[in-house]
C-alpha distance (Angstrom), angle and dihedral (degrees) to the residues before:
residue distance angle dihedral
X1 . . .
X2 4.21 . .
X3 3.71 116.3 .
X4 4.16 117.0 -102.2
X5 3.87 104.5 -166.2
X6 3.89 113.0 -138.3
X7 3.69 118.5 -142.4
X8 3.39 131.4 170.4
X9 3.44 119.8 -160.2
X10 3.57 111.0 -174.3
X11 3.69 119.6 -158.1
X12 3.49 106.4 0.6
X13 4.23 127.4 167.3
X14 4.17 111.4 -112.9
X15 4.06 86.5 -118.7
X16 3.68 90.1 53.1
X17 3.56 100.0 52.5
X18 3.84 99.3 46.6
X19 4.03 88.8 56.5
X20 3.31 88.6 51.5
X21 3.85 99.1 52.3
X22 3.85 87.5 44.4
X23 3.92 82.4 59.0
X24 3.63 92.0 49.1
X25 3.81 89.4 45.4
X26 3.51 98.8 59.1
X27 3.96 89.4 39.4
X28 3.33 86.4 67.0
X29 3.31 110.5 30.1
X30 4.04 74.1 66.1
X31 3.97 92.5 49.7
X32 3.69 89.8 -120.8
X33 3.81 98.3 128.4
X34 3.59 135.5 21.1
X35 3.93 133.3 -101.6
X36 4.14 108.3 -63.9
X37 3.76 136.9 -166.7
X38 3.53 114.8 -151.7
X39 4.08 120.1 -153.1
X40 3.20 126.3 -174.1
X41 4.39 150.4 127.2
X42 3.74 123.9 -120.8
X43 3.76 139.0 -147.1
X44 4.36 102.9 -107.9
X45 3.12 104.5 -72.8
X46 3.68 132.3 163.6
X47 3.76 119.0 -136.2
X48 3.75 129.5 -170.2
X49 3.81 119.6 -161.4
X50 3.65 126.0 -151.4
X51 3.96 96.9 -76.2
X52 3.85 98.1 40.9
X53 3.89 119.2 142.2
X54 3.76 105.5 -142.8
X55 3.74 84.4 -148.7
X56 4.08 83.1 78.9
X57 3.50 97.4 66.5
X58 4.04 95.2 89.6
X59 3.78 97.0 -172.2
X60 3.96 133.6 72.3
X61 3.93 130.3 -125.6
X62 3.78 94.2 -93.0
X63 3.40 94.2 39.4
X64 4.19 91.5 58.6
X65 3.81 85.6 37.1
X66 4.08 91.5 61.2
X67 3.83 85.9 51.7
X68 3.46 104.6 40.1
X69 3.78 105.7 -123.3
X70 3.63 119.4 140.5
X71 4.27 131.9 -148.5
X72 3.52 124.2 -121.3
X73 3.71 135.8 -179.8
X74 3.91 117.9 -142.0
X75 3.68 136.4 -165.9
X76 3.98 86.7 -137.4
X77 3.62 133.8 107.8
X78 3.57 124.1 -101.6
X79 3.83 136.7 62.9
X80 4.34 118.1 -97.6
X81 3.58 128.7 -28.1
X82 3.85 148.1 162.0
X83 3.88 132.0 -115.0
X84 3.80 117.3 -171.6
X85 3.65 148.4 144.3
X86 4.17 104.8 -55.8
X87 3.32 94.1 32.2
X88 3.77 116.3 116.0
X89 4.19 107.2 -140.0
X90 3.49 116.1 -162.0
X91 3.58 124.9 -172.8
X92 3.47 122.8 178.3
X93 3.81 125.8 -160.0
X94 4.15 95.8 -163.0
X95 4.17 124.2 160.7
X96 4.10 93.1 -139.5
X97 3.69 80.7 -174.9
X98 3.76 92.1 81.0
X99 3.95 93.3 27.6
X100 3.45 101.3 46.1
X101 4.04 137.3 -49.9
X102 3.80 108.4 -118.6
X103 3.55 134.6 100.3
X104 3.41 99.7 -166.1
X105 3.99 90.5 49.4
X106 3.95 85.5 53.3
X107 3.53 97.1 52.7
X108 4.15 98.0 45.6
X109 3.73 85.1 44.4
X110 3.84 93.5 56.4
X111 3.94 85.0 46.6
X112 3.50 91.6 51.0
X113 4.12 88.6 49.7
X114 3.85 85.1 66.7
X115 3.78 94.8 38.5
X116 3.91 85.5 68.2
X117 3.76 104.6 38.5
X118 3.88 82.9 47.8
X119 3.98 92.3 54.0
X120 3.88 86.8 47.7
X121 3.62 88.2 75.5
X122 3.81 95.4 46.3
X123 4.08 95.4 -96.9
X124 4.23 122.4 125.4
X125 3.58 102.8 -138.8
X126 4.17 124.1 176.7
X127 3.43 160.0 143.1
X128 3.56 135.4 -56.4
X129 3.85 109.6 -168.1
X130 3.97 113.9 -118.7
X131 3.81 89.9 26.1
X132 3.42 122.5 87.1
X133 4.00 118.6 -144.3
X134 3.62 136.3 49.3
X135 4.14 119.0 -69.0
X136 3.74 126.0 -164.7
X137 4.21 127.0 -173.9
X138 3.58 102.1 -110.4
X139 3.75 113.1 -129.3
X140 3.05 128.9 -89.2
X141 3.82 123.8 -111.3
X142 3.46 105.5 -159.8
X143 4.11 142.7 19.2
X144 4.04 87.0 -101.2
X145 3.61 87.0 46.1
X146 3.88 96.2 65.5
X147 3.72 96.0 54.6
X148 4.10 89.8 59.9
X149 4.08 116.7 78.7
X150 4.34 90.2 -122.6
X151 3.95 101.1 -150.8
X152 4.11 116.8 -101.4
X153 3.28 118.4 -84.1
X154 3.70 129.3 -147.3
X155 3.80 116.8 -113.2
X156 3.77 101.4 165.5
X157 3.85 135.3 11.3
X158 3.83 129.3 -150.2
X159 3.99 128.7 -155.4
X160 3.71 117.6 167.9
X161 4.22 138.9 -170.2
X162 3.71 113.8 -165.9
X163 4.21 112.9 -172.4
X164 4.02 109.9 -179.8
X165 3.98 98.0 -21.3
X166 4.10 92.0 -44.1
X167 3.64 117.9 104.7
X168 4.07 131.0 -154.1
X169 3.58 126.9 177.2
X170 4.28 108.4 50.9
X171 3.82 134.3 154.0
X172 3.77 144.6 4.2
X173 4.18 112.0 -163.4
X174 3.85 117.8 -178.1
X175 3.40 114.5 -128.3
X176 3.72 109.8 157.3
X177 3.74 96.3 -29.8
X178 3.77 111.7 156.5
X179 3.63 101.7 -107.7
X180 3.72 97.0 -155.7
X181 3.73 91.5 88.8
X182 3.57 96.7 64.5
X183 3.77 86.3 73.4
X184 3.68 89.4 69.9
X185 4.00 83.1 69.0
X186 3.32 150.5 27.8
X187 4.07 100.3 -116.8
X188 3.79 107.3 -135.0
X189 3.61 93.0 -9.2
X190 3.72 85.4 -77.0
X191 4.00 100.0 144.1
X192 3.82 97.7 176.7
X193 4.34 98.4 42.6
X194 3.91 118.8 81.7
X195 4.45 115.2 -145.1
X196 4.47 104.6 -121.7
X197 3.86 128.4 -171.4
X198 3.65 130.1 -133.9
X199 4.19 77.7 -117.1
X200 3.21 85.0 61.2
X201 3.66 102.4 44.0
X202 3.63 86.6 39.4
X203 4.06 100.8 52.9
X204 4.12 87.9 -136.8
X205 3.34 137.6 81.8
X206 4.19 106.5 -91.7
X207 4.09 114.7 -165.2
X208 4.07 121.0 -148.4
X209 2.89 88.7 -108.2
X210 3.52 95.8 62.4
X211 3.66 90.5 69.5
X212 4.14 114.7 38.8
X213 3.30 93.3 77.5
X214 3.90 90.3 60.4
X215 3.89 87.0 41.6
X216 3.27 95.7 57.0
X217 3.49 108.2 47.5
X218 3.44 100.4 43.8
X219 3.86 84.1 49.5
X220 4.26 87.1 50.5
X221 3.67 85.9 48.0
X222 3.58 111.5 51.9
X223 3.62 93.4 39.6
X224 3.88 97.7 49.4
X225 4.16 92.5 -122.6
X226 3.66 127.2 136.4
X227 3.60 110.8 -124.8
X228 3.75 119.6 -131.6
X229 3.47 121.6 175.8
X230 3.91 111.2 -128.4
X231 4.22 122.4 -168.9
X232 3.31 117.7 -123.6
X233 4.15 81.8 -110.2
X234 3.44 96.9 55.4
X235 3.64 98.3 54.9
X236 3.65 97.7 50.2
X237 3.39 89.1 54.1
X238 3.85 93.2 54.2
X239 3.63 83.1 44.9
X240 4.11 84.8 50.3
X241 3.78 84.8 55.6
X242 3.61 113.5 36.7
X243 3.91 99.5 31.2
X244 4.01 107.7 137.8
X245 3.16 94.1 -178.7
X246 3.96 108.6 65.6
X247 3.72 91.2 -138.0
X248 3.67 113.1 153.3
X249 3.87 114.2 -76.6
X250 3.64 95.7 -129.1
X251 3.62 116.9 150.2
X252 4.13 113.6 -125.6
X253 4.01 109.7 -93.6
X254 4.09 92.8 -118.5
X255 4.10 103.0 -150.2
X256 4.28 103.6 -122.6
């Protein structure tokens, strides 16, 4: 099995991580390093991918000023979403031309990542053809409840970049990410679905942490990698030492 080199991140700014991946890309692109996963959490922010409608963004400039959240255009697919604190980012920096040529094959296979991890804590998560992501049925909250079909709910968004066979960009998984920020938006351009978390799902508070582990080895699993966890440290070096590019060797500001 080929290497895929785990590294978490932590708290990392938007602008930070997309240099990054765009120094992975070209790395390899090149050959010069192996296939990687990034994970990682945000500050809010507010990205836009290559289809969004501005119209989606719900809230004004002081409005996202008074809550901190910043806007970002992305070379990604997708319409509008959210990336916050409790959200699990994955980005994964994969040549598909030596795993397998297929975007569409990619995408449902990075859905069906999240599928698992999400039935590791006891919750059926799936498709919904024509919308990209995972969906649950939320729970329901009361004996009259369960005899009404509750709409879908979003548990976990996807938004993807794909440059000769290697991809950037990835997934978004709630964890405990406060949900209140998705009113700012309407996620995907979705007007009528709601975003959940597996705290919410759950009832209890549910750490990162938590689910990572999950992540990553359904992730190792369905795409036939071996997973070796990499420090933050050790990849820049490799970075340090493989880069093709000649982009500055500036380490990614990690927000404290």
């Amino acid at each position: 099995m080929n290497p895929l080199l785990i590294t978490d991140l932590g708290l990392i700014s938007y602008d930070d991580s997309v240099a990054l991946q765009q120094r992975l890309v070209a790395t390899r692109k090149a050959g010069a390093i192996a296939d990687v996963l990034l994970l990682c959490e945000h500050p809010p922010v507010i990205t836009f991918g290559r289809n969004a409608k501005r119209e989606n963004l719900l809230a004004n400039e002081n409005v996202l000023r008074q809550k901190n959240v910043a806007l970002h255009d992305t070379n990604r697919g997708g319409d509008v979403t959210f990336h916050g604190p409790g959200q699990i980012v994955g980005y994964p920096i994969l040549d598909l031309g030596a795993i397998h040529r297929d975007v569409h094959w990619y995408v449902r296979t990075l859905e069906e990542v999240m599928i698992r991890a999400s039935a590791d804590f006891g919750l059926t998560a799936f498709r919904i053809p024509g919308r990209t992501g995972i969906w649950v049925h939320p729970p329901a909250t009361s004996p009259e409840a369960q005899d009404t079909a509750a709409p879908e709910e979003k548990l976990a968004a996807i938004g993807v970049h794909i440059s000769r066979w290697v991809t950037s960009h990835g997934f978004a998984y709630n964890v405990s990410t406060d949900l209140r920020y998705f009113e700012l938006i309407i996620p995907c351009g979705i007007a009528e679905r709601k975003a959940t978390s597996l705290e919410k799902l759950l009832n209890r508070n549910v750490a990162t942490s938590e689910g990572k582990p999950a992540l990553v080895r359904h992730f190792a699993e369905l795409f036939s990698l071996e997973a070796i966890p990499t420090s933050r440290e050790d990849l820049f070096s490799l970075l340090e030492h493989s880069d093709p590019s000649h982009l500055s060797t500036r380490k990614p500001s990690v927000a404290q």
